[in-house]
N, C-alpha and C positions, 0 to 999 in steps of 0.2 A: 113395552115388552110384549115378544106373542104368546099370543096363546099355547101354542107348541111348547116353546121352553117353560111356559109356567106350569105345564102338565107335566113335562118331563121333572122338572125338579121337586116336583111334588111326591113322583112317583119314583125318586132317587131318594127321598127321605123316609119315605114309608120303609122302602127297603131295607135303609141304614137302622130304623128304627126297629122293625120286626128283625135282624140280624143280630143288633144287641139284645133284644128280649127273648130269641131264642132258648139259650142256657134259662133262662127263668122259667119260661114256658117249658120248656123239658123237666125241669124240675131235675137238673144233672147236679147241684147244690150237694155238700155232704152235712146232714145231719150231725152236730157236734156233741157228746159224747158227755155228764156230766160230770166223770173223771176228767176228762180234757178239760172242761172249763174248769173246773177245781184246779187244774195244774196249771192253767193258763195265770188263774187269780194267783194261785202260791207265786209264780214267777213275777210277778208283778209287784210284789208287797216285798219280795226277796230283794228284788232293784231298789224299792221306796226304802230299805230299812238300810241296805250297802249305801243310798246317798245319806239316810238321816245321820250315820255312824260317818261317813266319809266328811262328813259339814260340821259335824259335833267335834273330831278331829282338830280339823282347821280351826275351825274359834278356838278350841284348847288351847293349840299351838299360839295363836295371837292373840291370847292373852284375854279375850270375849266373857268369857266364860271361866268359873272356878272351878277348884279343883272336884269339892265335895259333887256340885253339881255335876260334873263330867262321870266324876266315876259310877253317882248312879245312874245314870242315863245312860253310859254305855252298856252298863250291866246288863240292865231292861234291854235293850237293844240287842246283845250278844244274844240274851235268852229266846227273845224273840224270833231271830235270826236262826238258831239253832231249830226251836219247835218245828218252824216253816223246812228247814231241811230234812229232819226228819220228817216230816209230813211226805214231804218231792223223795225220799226214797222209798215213803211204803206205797207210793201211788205209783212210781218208776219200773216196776214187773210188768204193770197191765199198759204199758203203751203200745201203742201200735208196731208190729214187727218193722216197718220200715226206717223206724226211727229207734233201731237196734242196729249196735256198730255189725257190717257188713266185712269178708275176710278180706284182707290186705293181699290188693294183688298185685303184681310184679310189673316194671317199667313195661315192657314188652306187652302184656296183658292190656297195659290202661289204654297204649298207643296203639292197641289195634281193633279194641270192641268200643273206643270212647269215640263221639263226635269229634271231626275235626277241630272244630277250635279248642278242645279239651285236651287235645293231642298238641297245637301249637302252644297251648300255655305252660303246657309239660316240658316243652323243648326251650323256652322263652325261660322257664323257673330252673331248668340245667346249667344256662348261659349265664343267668345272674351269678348260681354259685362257683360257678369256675370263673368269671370276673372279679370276683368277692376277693380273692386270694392273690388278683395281682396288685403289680405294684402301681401308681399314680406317676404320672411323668411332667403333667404341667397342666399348661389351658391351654384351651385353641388359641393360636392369635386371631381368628376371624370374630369369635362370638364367645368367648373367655370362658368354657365349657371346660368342667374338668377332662381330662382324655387320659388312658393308660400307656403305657410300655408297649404294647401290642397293637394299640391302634394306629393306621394307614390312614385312617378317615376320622374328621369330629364326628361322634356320635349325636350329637345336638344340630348340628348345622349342616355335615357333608363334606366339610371343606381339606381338602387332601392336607396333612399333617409334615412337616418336612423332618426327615430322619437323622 
């Protein structure tokens, strides 16, 4: 190997290195908030108590588990469940403004101030609901794709459709 490219690659990795530790070095990080972590924990113990209640269920159902046993466990559970909710809405005022619903604005609005691909998914989520409402006409013969009433072309494969 020369010397050359062993300098250079050396001096490509320092690069890459000091590029990633930048943001660390700036110290651009946002300090987290100890209401936030409190809301972060409640949502987390809110999921862990939705699965203990959703698996408590399920064994109920198949027979796992009795009855006495189910119903106080769900109880504890519902209550628990509950506390933690109320806890997430007296915590829910102080969050951060951006994570407060924003006004609902108009097709026209989102397609002209949104990034493009936000505008193409807008146009793409249009075309689903007005496909939604047609009717099915068969499969491709090429690639056994379902295709509508409307369609010229397999939408899976390309393969022109005969009428």
């Amino acid at each position: 190997m020369d010397w050359g490219a062993f300098f250079f690659l050396l001096a490509l990795a320092a690069l890459a290195g000091l590029y990633l530790a930048l943001p660390i070095l700036r110290r651009q990080g946002r300090q987290v908030t100890a209401a936030e972590q409190e809301r972060s924990a409640l949502l987390a113990r809110r999921e862990q108590v939705l699965d203990t209640l959703t698996e408590l269920e399920f064994d109920f159902h198949t027979g796992k588990v009795d009855e006495t046993y189910y119903q106080a466990r769900r109880q504890a559970l519902m209550q628990a469940a509950a506390t933690i909710l109320k806890r997430l809405d007296e915590i829910r005022p102080s969050a951060p403004p951006k994570e407060r619903l924003q006004p609902r604005r108009s097709r026209r609005d989102m397609l002209s101030h949104a990034d493009p691909d936000d505008a193409i998914e807008a146009l793409l989520a249009a075309r689903r609901r007005a496909r939604a409402g047609q009717k099915a006409a068969g499969f491709c013969p090429h690639c056994g794709a379902p295709v509508l009433e409307s369609d010229r072309f397999c939408p899976h494969c390309g393969a022109p459709l005969q009428s």
